[in-house]
ZAMARTOR-551646 format. One line per field, with one value per residue: residue number from 1; x, z, y of N, C-alpha, C, O in turn. Coordinates in steps of 0.001 Angstrom, whole numbers, plus 500000, padded with zeros to 6 digits. Each point is the difference from the previous one (the first is absolute). Layout:
residues N
n: (NUM, ...)
neast: (X, ...)
nup: (Z, ...)
nnorth: (Y, ...)
caeast: (X, ...)
caup: (Z, ...)
canorth: (Y, ...)
ceast: (X, ...)
cup: (Z, ...)
cnorth: (Y, ...)
oeast: (X, ...)
oup: (Z, ...)
onorth: (Y, ...)
This chain:
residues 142
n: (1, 2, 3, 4, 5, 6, 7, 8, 9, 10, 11, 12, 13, 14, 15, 16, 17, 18, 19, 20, 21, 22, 23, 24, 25, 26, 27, 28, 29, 30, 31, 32, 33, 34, 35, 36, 37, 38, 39, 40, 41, 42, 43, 44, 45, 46, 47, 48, 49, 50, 51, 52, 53, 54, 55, 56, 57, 58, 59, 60, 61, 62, 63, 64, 65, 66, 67, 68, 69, 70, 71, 72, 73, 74, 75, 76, 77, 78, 79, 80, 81, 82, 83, 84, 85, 86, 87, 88, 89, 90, 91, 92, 93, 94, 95, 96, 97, 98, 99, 100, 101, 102, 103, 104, 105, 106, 107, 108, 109, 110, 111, 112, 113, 114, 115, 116, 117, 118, 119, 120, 121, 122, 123, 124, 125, 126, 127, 128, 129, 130, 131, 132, 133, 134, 135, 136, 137, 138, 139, 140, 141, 142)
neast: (513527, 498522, 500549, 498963, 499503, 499465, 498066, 498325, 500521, 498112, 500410, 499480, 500807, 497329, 497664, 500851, 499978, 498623, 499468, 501004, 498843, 498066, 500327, 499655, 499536, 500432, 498199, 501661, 499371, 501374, 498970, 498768, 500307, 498312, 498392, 502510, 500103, 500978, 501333, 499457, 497851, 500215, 499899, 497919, 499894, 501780, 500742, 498107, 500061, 501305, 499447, 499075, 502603, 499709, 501111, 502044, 497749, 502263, 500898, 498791, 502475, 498281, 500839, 501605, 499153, 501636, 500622, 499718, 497950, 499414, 501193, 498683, 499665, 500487, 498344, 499492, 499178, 498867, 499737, 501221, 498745, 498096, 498743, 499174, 497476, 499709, 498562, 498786, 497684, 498459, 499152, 501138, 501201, 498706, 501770, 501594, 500222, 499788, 499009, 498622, 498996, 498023, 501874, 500061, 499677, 502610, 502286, 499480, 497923, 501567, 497787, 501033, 500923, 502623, 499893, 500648, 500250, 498694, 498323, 500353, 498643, 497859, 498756, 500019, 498529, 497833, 499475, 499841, 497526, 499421, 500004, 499078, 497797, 499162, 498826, 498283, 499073, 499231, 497783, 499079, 499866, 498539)
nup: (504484, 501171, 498308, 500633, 499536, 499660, 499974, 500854, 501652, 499348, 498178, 497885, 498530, 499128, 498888, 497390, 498321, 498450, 498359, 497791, 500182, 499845, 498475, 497820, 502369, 499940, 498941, 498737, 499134, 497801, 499343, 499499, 498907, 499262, 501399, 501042, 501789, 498362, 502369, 498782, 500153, 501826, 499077, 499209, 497923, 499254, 500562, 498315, 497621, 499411, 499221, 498201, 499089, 500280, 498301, 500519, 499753, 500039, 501509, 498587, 500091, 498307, 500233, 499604, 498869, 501676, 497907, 500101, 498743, 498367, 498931, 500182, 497897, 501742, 500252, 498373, 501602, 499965, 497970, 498702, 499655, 499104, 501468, 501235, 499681, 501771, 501771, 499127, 499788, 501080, 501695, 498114, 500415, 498448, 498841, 500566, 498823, 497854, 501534, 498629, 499354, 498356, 499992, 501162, 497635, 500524, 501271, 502148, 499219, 499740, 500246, 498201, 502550, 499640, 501319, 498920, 500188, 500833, 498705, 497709, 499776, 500135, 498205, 499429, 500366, 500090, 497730, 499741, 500605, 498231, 498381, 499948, 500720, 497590, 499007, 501103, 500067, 498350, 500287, 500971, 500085, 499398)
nnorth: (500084, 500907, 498642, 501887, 498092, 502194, 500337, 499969, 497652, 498748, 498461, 498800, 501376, 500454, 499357, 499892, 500945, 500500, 499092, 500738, 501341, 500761, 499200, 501152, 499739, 497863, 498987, 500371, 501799, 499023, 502366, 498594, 501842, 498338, 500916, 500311, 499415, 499420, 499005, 498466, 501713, 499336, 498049, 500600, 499206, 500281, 502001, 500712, 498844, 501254, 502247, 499764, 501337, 502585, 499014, 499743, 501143, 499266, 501604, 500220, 499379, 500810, 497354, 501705, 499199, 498823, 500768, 502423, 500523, 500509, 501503, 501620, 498884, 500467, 501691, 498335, 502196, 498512, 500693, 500917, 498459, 500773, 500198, 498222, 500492, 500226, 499311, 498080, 500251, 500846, 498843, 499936, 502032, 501284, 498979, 500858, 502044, 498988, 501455, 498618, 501476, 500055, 501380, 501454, 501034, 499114, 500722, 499228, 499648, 501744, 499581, 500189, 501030, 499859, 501701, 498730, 502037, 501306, 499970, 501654, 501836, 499948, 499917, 502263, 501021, 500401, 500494, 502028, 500233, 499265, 501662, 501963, 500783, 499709, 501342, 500996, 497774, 501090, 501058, 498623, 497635, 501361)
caeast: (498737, 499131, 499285, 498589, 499498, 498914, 500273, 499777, 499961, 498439, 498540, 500729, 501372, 500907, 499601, 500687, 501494, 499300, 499393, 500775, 500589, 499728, 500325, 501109, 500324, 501631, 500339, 500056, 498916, 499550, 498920, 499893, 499264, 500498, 499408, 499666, 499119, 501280, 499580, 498674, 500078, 499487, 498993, 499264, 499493, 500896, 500176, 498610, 500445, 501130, 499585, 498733, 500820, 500744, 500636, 500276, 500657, 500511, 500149, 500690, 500623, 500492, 501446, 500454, 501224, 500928, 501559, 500281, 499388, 499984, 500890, 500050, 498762, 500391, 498562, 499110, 498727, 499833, 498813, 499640, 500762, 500279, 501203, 501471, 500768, 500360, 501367, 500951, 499908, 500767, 500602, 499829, 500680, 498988, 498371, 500192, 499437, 498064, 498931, 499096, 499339, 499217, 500930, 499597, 498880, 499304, 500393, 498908, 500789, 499326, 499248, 500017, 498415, 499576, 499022, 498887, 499334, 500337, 500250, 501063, 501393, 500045, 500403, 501164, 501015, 499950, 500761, 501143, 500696, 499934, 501728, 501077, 500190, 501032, 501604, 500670, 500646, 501349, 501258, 501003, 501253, 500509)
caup: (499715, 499827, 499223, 499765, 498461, 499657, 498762, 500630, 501057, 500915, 500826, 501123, 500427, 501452, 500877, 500824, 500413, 501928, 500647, 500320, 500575, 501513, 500454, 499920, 499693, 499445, 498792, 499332, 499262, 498959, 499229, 498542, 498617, 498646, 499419, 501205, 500109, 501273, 500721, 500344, 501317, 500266, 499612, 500737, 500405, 500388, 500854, 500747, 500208, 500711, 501180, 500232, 500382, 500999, 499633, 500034, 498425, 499475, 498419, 499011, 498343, 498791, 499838, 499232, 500621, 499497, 500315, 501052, 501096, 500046, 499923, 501421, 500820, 500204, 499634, 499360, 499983, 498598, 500326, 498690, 499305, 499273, 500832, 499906, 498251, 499409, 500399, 499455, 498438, 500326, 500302, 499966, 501166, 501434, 499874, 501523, 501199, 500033, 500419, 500666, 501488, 500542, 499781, 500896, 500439, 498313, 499008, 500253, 498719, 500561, 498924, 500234, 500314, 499253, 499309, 500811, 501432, 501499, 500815, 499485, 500725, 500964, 499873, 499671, 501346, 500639, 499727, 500454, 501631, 500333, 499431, 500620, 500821, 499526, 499341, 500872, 501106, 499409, 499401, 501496, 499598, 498824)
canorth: (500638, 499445, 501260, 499267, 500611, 499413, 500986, 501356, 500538, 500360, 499095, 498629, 500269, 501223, 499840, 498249, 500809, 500387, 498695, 498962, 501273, 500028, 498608, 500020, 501730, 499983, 500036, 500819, 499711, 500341, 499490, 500733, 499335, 500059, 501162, 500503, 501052, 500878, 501412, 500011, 499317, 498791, 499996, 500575, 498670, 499980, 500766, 499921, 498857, 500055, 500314, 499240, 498343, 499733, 500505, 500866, 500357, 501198, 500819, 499580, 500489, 498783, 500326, 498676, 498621, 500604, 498899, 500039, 499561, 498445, 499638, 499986, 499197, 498952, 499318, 501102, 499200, 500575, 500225, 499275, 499634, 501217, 500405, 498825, 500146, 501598, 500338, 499080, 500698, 501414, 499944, 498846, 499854, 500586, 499431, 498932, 500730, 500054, 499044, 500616, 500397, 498908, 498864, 499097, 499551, 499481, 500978, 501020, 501327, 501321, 500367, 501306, 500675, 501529, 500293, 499076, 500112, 499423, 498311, 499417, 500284, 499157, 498889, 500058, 500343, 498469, 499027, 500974, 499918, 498509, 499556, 500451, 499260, 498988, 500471, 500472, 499465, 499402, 501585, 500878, 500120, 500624)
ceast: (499055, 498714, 498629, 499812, 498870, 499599, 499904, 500606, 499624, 499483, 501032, 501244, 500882, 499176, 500823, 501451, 499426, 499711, 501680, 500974, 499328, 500411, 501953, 500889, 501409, 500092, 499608, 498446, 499442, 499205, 500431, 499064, 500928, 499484, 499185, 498516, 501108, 499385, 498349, 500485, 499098, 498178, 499059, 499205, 500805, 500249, 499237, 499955, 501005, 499807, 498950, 499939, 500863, 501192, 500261, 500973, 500414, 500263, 500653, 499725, 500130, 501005, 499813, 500379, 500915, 501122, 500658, 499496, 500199, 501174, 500452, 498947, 500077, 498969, 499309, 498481, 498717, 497986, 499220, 501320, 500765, 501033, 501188, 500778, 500202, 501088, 501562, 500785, 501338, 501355, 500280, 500670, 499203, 499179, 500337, 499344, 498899, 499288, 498819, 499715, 499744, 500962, 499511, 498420, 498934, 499737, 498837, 500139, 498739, 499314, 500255, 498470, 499315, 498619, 499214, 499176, 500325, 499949, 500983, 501427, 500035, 500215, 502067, 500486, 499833, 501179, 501132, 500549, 499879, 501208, 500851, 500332, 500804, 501348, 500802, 501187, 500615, 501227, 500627, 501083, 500623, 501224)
cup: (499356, 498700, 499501, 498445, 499152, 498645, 500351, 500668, 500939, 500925, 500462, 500403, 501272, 501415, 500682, 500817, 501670, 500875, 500448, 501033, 500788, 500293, 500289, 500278, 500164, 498904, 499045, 499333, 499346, 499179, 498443, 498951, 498999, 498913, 500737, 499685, 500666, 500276, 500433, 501608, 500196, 499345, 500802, 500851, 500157, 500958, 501302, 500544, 501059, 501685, 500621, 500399, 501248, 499279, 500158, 498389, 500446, 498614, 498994, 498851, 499313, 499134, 498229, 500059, 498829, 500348, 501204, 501369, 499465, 500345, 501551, 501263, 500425, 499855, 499281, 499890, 498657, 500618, 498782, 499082, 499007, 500667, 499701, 498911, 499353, 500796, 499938, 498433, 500407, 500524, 500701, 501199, 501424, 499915, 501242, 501152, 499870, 499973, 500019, 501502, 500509, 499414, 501282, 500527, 498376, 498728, 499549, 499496, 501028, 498678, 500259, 499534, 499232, 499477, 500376, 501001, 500986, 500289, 499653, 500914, 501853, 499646, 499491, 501412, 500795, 499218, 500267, 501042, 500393, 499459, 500676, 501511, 500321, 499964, 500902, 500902, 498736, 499396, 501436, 499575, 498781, 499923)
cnorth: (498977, 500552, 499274, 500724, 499872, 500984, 501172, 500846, 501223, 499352, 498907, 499901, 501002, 499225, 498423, 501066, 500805, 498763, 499293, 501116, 499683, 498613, 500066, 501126, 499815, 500257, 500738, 499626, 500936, 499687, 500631, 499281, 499997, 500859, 500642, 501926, 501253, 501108, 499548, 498971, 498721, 500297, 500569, 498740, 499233, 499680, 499631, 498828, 499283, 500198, 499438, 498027, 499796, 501024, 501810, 500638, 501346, 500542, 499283, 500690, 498480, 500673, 498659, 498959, 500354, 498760, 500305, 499288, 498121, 499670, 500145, 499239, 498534, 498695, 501136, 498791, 500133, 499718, 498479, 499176, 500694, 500958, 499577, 499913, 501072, 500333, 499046, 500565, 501199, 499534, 498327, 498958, 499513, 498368, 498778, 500466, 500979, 499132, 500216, 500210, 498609, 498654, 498639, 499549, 499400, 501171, 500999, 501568, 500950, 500689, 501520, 500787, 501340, 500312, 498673, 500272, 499533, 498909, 499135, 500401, 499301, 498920, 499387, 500472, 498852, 498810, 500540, 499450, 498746, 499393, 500803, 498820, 498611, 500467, 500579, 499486, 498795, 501135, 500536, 499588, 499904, 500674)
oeast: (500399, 499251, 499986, 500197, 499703, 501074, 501003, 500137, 500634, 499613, 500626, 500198, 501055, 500637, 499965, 500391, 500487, 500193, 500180, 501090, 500710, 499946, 500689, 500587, 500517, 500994, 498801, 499724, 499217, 499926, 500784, 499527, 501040, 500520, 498783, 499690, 499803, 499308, 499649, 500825, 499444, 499471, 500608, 499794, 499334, 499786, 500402, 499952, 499582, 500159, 500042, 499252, 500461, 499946, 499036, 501145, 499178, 499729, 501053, 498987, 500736, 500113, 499317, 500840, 499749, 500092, 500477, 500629, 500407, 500018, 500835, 499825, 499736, 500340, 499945, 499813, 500279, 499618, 499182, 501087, 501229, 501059, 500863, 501174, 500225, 501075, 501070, 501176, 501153, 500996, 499566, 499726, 500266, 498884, 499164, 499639, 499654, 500069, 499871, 500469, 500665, 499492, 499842, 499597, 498919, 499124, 499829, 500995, 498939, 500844, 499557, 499220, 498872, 499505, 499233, 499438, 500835, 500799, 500351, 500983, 501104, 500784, 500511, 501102, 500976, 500687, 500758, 501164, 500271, 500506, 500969, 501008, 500592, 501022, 501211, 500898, 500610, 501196, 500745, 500744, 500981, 500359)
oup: (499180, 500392, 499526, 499770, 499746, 499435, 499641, 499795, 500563, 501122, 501058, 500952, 500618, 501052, 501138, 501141, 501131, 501214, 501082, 500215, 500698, 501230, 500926, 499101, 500122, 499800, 500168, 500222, 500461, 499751, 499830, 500151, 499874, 498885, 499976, 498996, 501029, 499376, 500916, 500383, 498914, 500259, 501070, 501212, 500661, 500299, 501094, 501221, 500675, 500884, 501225, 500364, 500400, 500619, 499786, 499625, 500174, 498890, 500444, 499512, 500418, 499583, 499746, 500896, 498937, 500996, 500584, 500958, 500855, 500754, 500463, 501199, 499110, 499843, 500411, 499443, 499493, 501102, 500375, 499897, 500001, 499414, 499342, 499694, 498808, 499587, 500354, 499640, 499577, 499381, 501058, 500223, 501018, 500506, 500063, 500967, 500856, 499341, 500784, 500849, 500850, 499796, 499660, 501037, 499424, 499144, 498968, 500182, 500429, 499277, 501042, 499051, 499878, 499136, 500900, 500403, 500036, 500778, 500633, 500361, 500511, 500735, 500114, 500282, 500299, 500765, 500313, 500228, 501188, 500502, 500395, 500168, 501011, 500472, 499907, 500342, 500433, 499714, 499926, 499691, 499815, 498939)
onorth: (499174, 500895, 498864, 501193, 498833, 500205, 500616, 501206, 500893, 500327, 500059, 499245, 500142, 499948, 499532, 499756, 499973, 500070, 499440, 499469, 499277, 499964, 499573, 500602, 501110, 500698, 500223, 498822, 500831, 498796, 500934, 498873, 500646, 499948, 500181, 500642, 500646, 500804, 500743, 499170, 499836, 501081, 500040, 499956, 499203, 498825, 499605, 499847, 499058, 499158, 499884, 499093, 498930, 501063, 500735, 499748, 500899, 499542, 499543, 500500, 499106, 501152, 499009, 500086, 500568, 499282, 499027, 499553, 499212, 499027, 499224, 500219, 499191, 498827, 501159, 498919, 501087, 499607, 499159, 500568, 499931, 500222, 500581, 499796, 500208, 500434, 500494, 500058, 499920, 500376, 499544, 498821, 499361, 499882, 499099, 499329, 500815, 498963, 500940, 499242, 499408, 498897, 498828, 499474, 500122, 500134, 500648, 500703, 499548, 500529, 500483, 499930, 500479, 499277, 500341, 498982, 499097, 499479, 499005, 499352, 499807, 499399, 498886, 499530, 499311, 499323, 499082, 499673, 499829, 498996, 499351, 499314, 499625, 499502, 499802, 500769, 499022, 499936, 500977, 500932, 499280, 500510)
C-alpha cells in the first residue's frame, strides 16, 4: 500500500492518492492526515480544482493516520516537511520510507490550500499532479 499524508485529509492527500490510483490501478492507495478532518469529504474547491485538472475526485471519507496504516505502507508520500516529522516523531520506524511528494523535484513542498481560495487550490493540484507523475513509474514495483 501506498499512503499519501497531509493534515486534514481534504485537499492534498486524497487528490496525490486519486492521481497515484489512476496511474496505478495494481496498487493499493491510501490517504490520511495527521489532524485529519474525519469523515469530511474532499474540499469544495478542492475538488473543483482537480476536475478542472483533468482528475476524476470520487467520494471520500478523511481518515486519521494511524500506526496501522504506516505500518502497512510501503512508501508514505508527505505534502511538507513537517509531515516527515511528525510522522518520524510518532513513529519512528516509518522514517526510510517517507518522502516528500516533490522528493524528486528539489524536495519541493505542496503549500496547503485550505481556505485560501481558488487559485490556491489550483495551484496545489497542479503541484499534485506534476509529482505524482514522477512517482508513479518508480512505485509499480513496489
Amino acid at each position: 500500500m501506498i499512503l499519501t499524508v497531509c493534515t486534514g485529509n481534504i485537499c492534498r492527500s486524497p487528490i496525490a492518492a486519486f492521481a497515484l490510483a489512476a496511474e496505478l490501478a495494481d496498487l493499493e492507495i491510501a490517504s490520511a492526515g495527521l489532524g485529519a478532518l474525519v469523515g469530511n469529504d474532499v474540499d469544495p474547491d478542492t475538488k473543483t480544482a482537480a476536475e478542472m485538472q483533468g482528475l476524476a475526485v470520487p467520494t471520500h471519507s478523511a481518515q486519521q493516520c494511524t500506526q496501522e496504516l504506516v505500518l502497512n505502507a510501503k512508501a508514505i508520500l508527505v505534502m511538507e516537511n513537517h509531515h516527515r516529522r511528525e510522522i518520524t516523531k510518532r513513529w519512528p520506524f516509518a522514517s526510510g520510507k517517507t518522502f516528500l511528494l516533490g522528493h524528486f523535484e528539489g524536495q519541493k513542498k505542496i503549500p496547503d490550500p485550505y481556505r485560501m481560495g481558488v487559485a490556491a487550490h489550483m495551484h496545489a493540484v497542479s503541484l499534485i499532479l506534476e509529482s505524482t507523475k514522477i512517482w508513479a513509474p518508480k512505485l509499480k514495483d513496489i
